[in-house]
Structures are given as structure tokens and as C-alpha cells.
N, CA, C and O atoms as a Tinker XYZ file with bonds, in Angstrom:
   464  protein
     1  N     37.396000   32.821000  -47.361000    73     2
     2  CA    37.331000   34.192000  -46.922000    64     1     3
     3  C     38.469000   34.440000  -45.929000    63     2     4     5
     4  O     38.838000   33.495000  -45.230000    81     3
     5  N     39.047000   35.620000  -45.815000    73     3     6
     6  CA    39.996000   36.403000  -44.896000    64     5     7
     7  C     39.489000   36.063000  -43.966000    63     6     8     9
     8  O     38.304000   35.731000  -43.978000    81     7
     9  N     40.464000   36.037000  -42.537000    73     7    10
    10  CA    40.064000   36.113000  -41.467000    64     9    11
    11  C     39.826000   37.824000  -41.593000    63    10    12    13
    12  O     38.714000   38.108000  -41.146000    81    11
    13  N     40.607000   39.068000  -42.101000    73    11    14
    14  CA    39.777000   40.027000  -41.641000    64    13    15
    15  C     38.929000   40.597000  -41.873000    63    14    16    17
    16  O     38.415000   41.511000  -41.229000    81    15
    17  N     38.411000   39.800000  -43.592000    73    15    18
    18  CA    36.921000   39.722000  -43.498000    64    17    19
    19  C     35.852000   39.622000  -42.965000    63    18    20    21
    20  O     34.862000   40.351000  -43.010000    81    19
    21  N     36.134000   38.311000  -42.228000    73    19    22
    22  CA    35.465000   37.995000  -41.444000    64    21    23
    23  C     35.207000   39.244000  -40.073000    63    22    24    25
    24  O     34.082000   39.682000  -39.836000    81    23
    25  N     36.292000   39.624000  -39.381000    73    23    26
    26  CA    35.893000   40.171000  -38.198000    64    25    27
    27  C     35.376000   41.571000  -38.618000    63    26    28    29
    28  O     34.839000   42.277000  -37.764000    81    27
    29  N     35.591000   42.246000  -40.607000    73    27    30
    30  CA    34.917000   43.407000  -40.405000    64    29    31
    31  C     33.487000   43.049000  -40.244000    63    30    32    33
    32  O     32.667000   43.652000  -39.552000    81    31
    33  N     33.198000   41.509000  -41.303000    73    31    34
    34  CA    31.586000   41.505000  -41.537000    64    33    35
    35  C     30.924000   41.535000  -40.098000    63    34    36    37
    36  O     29.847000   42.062000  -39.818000    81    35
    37  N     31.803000   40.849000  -39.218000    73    35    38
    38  CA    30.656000   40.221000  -38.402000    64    37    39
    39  C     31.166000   41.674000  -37.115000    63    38    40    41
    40  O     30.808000   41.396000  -35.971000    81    39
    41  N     31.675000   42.625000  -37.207000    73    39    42
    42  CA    31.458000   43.770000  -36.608000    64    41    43
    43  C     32.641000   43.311000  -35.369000    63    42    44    45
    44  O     32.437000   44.045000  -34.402000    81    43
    45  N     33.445000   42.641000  -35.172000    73    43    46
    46  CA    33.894000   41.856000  -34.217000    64    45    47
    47  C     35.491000   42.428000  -33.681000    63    46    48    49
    48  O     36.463000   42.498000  -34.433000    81    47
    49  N     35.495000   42.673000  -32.734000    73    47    50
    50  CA    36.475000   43.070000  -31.618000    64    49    51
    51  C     37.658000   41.938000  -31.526000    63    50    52    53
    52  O     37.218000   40.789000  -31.508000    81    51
    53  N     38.877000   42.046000  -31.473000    73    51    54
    54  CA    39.923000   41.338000  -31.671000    64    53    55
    55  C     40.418000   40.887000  -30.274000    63    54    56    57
    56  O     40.695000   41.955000  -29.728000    81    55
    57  N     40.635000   40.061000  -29.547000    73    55    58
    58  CA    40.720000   40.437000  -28.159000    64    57    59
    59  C     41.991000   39.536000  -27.812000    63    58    60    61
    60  O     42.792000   39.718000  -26.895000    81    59
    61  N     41.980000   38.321000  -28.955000    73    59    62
    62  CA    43.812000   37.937000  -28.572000    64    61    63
    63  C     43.976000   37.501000  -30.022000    63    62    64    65
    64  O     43.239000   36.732000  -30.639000    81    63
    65  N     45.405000   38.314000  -30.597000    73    63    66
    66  CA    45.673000   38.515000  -31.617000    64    65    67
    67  C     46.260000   37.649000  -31.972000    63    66    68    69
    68  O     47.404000   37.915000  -31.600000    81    67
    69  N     46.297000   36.110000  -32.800000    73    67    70
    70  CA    47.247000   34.979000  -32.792000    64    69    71
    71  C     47.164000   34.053000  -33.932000    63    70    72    73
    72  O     47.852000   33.067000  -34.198000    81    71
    73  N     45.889000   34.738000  -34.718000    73    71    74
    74  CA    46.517000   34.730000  -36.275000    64    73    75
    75  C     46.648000   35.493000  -37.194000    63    74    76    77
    76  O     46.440000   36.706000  -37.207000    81    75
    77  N     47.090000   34.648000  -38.222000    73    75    78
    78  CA    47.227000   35.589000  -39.347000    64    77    79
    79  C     46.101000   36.094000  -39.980000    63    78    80    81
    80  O     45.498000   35.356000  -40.758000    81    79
    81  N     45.743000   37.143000  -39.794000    73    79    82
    82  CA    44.557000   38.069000  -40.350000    64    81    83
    83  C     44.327000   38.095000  -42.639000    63    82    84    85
    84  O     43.707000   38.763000  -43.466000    81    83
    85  N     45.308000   36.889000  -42.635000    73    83    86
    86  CA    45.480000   36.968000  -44.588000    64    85    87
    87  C     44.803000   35.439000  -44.183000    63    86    88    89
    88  O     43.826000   35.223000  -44.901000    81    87
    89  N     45.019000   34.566000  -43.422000    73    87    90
    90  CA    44.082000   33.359000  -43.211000    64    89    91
    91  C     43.138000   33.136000  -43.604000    63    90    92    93
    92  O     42.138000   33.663000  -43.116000    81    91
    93  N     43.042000   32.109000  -44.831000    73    91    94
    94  CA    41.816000   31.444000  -45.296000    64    93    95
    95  C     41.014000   30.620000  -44.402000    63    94    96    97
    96  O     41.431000   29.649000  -43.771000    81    95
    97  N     39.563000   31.190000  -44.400000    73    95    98
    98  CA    38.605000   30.144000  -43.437000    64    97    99
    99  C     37.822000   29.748000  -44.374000    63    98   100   101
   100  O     37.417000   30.681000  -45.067000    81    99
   101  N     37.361000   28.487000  -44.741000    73    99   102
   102  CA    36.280000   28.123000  -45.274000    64   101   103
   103  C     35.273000   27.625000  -44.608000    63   102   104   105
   104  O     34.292000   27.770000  -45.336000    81   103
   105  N     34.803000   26.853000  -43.121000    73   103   106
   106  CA    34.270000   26.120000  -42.646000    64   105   107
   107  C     34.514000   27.327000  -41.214000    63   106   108   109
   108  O     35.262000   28.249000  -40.890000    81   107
   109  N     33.296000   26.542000  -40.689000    73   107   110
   110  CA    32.630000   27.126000  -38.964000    64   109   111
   111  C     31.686000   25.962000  -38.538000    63   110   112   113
   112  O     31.004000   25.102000  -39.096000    81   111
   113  N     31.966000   26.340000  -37.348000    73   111   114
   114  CA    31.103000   25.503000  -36.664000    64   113   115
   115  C     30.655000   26.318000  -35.636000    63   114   116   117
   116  O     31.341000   27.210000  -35.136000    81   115
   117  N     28.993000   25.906000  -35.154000    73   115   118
   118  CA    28.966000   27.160000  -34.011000    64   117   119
   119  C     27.977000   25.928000  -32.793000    63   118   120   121
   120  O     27.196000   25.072000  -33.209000    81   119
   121  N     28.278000   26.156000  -31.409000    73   119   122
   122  CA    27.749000   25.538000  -30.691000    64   121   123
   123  C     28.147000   25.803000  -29.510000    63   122   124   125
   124  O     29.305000   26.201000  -29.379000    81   123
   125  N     27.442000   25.680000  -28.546000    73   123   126
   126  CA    27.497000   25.815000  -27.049000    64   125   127
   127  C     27.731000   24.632000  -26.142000    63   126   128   129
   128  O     27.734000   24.756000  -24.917000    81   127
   129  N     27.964000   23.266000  -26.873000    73   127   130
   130  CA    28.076000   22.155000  -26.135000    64   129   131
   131  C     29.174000   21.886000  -26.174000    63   130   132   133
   132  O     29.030000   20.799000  -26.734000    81   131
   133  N     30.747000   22.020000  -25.971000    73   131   134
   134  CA    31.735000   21.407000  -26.121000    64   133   135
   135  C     31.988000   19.961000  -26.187000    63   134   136   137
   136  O     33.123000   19.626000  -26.526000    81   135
   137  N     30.964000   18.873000  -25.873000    73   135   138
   138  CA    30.802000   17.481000  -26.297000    64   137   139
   139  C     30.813000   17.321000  -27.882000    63   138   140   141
   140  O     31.645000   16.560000  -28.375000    81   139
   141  N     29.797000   18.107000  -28.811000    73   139   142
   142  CA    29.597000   18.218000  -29.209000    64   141   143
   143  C     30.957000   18.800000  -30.856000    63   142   144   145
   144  O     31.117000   18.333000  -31.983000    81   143
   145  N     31.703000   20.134000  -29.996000    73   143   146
   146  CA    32.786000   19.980000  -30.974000    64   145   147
   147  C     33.758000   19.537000  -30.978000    63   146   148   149
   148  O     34.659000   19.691000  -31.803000    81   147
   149  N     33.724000   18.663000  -29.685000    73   147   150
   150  CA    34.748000   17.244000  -30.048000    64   149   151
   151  C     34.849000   16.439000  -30.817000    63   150   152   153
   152  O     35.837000   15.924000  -31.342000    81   151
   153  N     33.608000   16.260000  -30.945000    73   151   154
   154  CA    33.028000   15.226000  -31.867000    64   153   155
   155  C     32.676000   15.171000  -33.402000    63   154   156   157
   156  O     32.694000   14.267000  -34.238000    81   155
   157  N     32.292000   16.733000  -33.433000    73   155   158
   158  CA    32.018000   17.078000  -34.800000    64   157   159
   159  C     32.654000   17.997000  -35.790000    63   158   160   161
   160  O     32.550000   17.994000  -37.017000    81   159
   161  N     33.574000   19.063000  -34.723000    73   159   162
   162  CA    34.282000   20.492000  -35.305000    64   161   163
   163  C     34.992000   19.601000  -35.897000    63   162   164   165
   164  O     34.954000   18.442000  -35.484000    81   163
   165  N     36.082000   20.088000  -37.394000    73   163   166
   166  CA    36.838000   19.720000  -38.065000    64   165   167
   167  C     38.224000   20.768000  -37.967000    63   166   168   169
   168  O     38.093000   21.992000  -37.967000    81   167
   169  N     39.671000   20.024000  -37.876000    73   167   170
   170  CA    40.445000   21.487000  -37.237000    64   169   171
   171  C     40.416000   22.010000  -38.469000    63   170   172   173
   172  O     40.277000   21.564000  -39.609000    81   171
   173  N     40.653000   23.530000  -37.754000    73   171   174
   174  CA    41.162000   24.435000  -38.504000    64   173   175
   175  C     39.818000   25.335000  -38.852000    63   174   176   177
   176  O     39.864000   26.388000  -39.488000    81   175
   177  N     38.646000   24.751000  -38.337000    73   175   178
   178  CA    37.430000   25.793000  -38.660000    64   177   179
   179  C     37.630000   26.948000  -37.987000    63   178   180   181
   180  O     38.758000   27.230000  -37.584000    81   179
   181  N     36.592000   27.742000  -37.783000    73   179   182
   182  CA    36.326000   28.703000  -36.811000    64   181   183
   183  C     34.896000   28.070000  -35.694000    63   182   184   185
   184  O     33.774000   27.701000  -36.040000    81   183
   185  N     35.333000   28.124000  -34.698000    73   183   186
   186  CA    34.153000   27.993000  -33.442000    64   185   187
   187  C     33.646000   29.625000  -32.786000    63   186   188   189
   188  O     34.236000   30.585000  -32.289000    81   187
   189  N     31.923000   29.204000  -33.188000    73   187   190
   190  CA    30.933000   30.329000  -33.115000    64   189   191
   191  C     30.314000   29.769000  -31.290000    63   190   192   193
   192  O     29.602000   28.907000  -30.776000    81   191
   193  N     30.847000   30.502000  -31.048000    73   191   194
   194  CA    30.202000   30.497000  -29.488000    64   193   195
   195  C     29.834000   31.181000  -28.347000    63   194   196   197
   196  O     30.608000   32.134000  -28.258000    81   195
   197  N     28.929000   31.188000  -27.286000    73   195   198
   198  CA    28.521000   31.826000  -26.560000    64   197   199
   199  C     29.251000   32.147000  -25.363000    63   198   200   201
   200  O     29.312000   33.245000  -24.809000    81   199
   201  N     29.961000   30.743000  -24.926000    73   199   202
   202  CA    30.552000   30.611000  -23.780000    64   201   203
   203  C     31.875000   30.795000  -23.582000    63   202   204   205
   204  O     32.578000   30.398000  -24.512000    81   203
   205  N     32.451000   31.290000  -22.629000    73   203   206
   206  CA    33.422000   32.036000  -22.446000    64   205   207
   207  C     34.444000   31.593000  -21.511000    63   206   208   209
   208  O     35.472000   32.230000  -21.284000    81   207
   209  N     34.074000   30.276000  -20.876000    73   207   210
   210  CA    35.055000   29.861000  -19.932000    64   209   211
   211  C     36.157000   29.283000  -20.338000    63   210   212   213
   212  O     36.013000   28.995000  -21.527000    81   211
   213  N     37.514000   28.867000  -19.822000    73   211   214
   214  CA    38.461000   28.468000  -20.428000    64   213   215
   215  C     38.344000   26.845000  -20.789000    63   214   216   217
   216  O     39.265000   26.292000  -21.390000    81   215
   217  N     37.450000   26.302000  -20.485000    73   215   218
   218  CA    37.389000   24.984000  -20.906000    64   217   219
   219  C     37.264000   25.045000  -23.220000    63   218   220   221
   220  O     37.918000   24.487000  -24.101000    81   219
   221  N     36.106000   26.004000  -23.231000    73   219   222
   222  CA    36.439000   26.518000  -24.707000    64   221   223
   223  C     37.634000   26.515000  -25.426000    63   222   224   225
   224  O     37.813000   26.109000  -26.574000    81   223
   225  N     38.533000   27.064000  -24.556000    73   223   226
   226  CA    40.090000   26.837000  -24.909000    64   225   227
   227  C     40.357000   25.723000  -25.161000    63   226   228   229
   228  O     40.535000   25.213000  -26.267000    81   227
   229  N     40.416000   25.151000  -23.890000    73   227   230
   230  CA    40.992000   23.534000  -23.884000    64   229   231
   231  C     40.136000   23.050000  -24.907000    63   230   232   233
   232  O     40.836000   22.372000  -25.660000    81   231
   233  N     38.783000   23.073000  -25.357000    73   231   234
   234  CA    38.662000   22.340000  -26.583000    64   233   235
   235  C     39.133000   22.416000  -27.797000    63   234   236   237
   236  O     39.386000   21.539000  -28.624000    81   235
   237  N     39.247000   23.831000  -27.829000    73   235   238
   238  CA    39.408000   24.320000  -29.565000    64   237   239
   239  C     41.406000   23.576000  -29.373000    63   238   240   241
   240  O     41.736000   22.852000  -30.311000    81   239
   241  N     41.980000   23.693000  -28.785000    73   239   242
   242  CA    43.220000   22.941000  -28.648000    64   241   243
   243  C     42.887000   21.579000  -28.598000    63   242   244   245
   244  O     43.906000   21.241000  -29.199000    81   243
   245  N     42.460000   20.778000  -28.441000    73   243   246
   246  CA    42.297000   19.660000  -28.595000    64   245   247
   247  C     42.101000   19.135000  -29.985000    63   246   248   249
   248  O     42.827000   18.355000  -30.600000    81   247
   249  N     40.573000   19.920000  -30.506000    73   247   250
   250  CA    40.512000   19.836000  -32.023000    64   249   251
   251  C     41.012000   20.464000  -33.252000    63   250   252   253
   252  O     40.648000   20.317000  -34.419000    81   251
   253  N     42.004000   21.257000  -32.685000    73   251   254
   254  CA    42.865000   21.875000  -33.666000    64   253   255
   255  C     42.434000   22.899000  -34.052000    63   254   256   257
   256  O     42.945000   23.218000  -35.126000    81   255
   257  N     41.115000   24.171000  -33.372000    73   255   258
   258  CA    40.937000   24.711000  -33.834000    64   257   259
   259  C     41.554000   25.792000  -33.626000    63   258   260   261
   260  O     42.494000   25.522000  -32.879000    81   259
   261  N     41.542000   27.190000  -33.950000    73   259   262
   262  CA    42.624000   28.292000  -34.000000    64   261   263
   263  C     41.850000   29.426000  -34.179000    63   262   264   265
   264  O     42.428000   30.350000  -34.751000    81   263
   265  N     40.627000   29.622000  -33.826000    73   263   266
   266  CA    39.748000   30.825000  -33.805000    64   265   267
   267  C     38.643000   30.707000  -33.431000    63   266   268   269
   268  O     37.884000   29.822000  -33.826000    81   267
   269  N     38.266000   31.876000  -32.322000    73   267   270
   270  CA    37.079000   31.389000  -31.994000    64   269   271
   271  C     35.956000   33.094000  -31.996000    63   270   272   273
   272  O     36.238000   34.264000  -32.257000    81   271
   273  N     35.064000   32.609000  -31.697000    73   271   274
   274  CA    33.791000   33.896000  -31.981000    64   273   275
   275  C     33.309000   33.668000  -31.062000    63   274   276   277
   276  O     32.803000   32.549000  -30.971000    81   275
   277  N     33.206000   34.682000  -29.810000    73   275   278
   278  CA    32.182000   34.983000  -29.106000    64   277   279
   279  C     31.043000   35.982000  -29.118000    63   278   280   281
   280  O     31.328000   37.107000  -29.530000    81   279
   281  N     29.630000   35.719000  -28.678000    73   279   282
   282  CA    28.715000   36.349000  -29.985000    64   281   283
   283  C     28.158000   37.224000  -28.476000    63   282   284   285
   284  O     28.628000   37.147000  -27.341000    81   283
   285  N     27.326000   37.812000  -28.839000    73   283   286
   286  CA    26.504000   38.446000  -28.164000    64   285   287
   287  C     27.424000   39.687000  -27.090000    63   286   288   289
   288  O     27.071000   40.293000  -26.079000    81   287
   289  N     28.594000   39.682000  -27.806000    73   287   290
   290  CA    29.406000   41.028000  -27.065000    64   289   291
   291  C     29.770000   40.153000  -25.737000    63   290   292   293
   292  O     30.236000   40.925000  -24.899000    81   291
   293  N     29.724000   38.823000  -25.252000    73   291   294
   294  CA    30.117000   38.282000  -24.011000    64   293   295
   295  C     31.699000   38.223000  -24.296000    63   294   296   297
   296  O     32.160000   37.440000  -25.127000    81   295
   297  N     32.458000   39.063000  -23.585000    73   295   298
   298  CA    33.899000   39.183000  -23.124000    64   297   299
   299  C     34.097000   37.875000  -22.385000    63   298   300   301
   300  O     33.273000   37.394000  -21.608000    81   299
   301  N     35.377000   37.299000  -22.730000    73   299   302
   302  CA    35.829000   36.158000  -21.905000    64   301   303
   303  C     36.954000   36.851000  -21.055000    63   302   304   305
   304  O     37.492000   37.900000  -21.411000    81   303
   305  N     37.290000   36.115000  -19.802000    73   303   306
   306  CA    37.594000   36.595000  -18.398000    64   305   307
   307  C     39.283000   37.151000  -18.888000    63   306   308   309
   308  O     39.638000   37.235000  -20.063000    81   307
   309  N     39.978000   37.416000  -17.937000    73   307   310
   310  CA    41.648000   37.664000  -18.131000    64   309   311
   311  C     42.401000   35.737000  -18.096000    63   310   312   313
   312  O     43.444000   35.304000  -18.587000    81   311
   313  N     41.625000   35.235000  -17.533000    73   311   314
   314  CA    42.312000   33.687000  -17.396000    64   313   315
   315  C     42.156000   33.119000  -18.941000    63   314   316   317
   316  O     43.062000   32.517000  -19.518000    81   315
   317  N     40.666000   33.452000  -19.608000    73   315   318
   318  CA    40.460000   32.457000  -21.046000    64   317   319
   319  C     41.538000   33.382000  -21.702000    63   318   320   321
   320  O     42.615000   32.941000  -22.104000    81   319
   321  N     41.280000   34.309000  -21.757000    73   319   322
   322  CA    42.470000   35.404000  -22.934000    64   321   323
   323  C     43.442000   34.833000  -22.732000    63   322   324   325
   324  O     43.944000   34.614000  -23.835000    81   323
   325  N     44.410000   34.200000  -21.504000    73   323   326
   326  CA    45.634000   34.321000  -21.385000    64   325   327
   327  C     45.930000   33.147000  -22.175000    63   326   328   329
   328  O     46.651000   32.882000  -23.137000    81   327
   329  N     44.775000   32.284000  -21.111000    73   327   330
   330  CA    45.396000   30.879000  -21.840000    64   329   331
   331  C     45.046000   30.813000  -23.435000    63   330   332   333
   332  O     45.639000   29.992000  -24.134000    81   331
   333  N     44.385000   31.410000  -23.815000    73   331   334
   334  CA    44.389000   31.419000  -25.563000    64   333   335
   335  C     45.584000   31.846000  -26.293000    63   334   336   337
   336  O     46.031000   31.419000  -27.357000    81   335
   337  N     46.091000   32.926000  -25.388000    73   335   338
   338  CA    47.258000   33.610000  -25.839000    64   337   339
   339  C     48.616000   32.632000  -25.836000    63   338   340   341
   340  O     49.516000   32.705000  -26.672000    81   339
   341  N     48.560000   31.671000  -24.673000    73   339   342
   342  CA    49.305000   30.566000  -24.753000    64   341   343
   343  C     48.934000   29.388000  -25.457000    63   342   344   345
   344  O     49.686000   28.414000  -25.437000    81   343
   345  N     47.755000   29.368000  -26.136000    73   343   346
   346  CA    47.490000   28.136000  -26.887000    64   345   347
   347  C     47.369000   28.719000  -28.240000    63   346   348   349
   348  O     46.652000   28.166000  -29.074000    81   347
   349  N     48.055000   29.851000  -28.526000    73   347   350
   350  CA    47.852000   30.703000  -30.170000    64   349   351
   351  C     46.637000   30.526000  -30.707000    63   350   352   353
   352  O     46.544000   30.086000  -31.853000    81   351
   353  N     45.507000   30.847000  -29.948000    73   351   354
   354  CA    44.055000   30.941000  -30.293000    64   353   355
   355  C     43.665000   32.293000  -30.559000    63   354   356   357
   356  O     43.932000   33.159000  -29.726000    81   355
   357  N     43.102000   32.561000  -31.553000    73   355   358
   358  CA    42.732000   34.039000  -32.122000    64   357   359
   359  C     40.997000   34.031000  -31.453000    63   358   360   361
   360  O     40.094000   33.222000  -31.665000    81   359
   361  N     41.017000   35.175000  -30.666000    73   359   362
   362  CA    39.466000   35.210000  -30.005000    64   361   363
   363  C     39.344000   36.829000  -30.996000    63   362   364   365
   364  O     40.080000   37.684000  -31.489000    81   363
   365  N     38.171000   36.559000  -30.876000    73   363   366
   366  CA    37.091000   37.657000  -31.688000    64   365   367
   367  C     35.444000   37.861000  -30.749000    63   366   368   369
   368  O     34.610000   36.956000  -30.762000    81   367
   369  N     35.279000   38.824000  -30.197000    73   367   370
   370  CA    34.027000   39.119000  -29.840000    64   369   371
   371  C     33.023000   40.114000  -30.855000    63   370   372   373
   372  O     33.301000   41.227000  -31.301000    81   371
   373  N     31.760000   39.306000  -31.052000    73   371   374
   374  CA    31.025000   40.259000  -31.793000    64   373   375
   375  C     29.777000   40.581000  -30.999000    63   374   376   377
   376  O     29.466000   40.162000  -29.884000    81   375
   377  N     29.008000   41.564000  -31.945000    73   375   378
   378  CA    27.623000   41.899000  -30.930000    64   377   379
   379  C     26.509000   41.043000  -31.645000    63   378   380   381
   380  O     25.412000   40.930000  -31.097000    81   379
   381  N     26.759000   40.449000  -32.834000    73   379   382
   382  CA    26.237000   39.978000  -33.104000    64   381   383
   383  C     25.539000   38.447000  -32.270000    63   382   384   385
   384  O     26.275000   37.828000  -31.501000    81   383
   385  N     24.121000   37.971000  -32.519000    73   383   386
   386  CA    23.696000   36.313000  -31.898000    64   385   387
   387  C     24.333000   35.584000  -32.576000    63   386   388   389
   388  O     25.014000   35.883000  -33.557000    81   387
   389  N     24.115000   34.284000  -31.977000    73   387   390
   390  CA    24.909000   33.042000  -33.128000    64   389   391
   391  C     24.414000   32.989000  -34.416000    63   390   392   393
   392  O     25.120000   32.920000  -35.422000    81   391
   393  N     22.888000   33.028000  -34.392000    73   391   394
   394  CA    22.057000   32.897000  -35.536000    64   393   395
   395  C     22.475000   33.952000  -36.440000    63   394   396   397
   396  O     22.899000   33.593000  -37.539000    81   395
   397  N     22.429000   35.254000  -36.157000    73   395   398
   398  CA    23.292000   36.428000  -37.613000    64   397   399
   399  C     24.669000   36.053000  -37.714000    63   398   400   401
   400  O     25.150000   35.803000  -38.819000    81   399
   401  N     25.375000   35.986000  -36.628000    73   399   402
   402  CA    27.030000   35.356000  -36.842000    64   401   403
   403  C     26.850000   34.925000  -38.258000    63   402   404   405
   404  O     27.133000   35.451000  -39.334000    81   403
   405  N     26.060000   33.345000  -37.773000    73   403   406
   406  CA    26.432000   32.326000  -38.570000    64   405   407
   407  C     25.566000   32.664000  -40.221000    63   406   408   409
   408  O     26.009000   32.314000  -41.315000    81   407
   409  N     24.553000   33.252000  -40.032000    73   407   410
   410  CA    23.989000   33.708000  -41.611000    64   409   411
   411  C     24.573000   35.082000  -42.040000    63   410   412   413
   412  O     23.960000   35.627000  -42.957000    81   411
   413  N     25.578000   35.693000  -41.570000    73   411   414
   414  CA    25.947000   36.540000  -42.578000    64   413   415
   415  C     27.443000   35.471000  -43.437000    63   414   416   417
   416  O     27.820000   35.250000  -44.588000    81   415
   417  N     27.798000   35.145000  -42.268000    73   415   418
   418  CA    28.884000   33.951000  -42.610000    64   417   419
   419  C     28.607000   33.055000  -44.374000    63   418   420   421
   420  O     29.223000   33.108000  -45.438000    81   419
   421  N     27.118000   32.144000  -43.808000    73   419   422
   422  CA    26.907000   31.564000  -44.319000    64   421   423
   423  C     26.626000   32.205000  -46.007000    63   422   424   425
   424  O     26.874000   31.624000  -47.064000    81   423
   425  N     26.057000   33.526000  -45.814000    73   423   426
   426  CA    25.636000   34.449000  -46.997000    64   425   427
   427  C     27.004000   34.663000  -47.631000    63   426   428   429
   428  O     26.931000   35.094000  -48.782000    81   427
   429  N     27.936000   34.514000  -47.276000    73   427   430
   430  CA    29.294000   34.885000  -47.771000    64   429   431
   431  C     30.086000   34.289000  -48.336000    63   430   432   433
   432  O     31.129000   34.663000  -48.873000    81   431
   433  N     29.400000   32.822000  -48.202000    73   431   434
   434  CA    30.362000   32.081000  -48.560000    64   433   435
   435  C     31.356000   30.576000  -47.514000    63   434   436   437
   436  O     31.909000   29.569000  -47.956000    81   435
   437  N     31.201000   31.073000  -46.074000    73   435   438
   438  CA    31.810000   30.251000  -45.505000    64   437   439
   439  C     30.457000   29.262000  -45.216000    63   438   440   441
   440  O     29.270000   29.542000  -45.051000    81   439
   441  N     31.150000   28.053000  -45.232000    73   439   442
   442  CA    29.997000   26.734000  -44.730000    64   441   443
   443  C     30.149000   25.996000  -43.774000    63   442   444   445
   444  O     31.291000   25.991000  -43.314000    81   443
   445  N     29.076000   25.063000  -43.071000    73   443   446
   446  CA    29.575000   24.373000  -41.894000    64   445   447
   447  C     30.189000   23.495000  -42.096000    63   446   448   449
   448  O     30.642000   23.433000  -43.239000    81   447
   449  N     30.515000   22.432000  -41.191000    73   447   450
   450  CA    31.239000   21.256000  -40.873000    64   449   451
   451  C     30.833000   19.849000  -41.884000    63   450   452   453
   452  O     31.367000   18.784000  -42.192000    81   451
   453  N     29.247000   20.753000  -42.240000    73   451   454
   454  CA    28.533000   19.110000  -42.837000    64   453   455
   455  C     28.426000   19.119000  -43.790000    63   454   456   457
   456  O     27.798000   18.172000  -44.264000    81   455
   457  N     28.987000   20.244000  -44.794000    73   455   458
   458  CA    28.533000   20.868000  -45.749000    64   457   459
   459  C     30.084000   20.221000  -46.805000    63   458   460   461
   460  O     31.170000   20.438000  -46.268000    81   459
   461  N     30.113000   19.600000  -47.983000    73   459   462
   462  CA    30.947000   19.621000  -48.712000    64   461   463
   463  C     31.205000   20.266000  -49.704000    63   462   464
   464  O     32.246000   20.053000  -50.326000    81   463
């Protein structure tokens, strides 16, 4: 699926513009533990998340990821934007919870991390 598929389905606000919106996503991962998508995100997914501090950044750069979803309409600060903007991270805020995020997602076609 399009990335701007994605941000019409999931109703979602563009907030640092840093990919290509013709971008194929097949895979997501969604979680609130950053231990967690160290360990398990695969790059190049999309990360479904709640939290908004810049450490989020520093992960999705670590694991190669390049887009992220913040759900519940939570805006991340002027510091996470920037540094995303310097780590070419595409942020997206929706109003959507993680749980619809991830099942309209899932209804569509994109799958998780565990999923082959």
C-alpha cells in the first residue's frame, strides 16, 4: 500500500514531510515499548505509536525505520519534529487508537512484523 493511502485511511495529519508519499509499505509494527522495537521492528516498516518523545526518533533511526504514526491525535513537541526532520523520518498523527490504526491497516492489507 501507498504511503498516501495510508495517511488518507487512517485520517492522519502529516507533520514532517520526509517521504515519498508513492512509497510502498507492507509491514507495521505498533508498540509503546521502544525495547521492544529494537528487538523486533524490521527496517523499513512503519512504527504505530503513542509516544512522542524524541527517544522514538532515536529508535526508529537505529532500526531503520522511516515512518512513524502517532495515534490518538498526540502531537510530538518542536524538538521530536526537528530531529525527525534531521533523521528523514516521515511523522503522521492520527485520531485514530492503536487498536483501529492497526485494524483498518490490517483490513487493507498491510501486516505485522510476524506475519510472512
Amino acid at each position: 500500500m501507498k504511503l498516501k493511502e495510508i495517511t488518507r485511511l487512517l485520517d492522519a495529519e502529516v507533520i514532517s514531510d520526509s517521504a515519498a508519499p508513492d512509497a510502498d509499505i507492507e509491514m507495521v509494527y505498533s508498540s509503546d515499548l521502544m525495547s521492544d522495537v529494537l528487538f523486533f521492528a524490521p527496517a523499513d516498516c512503519i512504527l504505530i505509536t503513542s509516544l512522542t518523545h524524541p527517544h522514538v526518533i532515536r529508535t526508529a533511526e537505529i532500526t531503520r525505520i522511516n515512518t512513524i504514526i502517532f495515534v490518538q491525535n498526540k502531537k510530538p513537541d518542536s524538538e521530536t519534529v526537528e530531529l525527525a526532520k534531521k533523521k528523514n523520518i516521515h511523522l503522521l498523527v492520527t485520531p485514530l487508537s492503536k487498536f483501529a490504526a492497526c485494524g483498518r491497516l490490517y483490513l487493507n492489507g498491510i501486516r505485522d512484523c510476524f506475519e510472512k
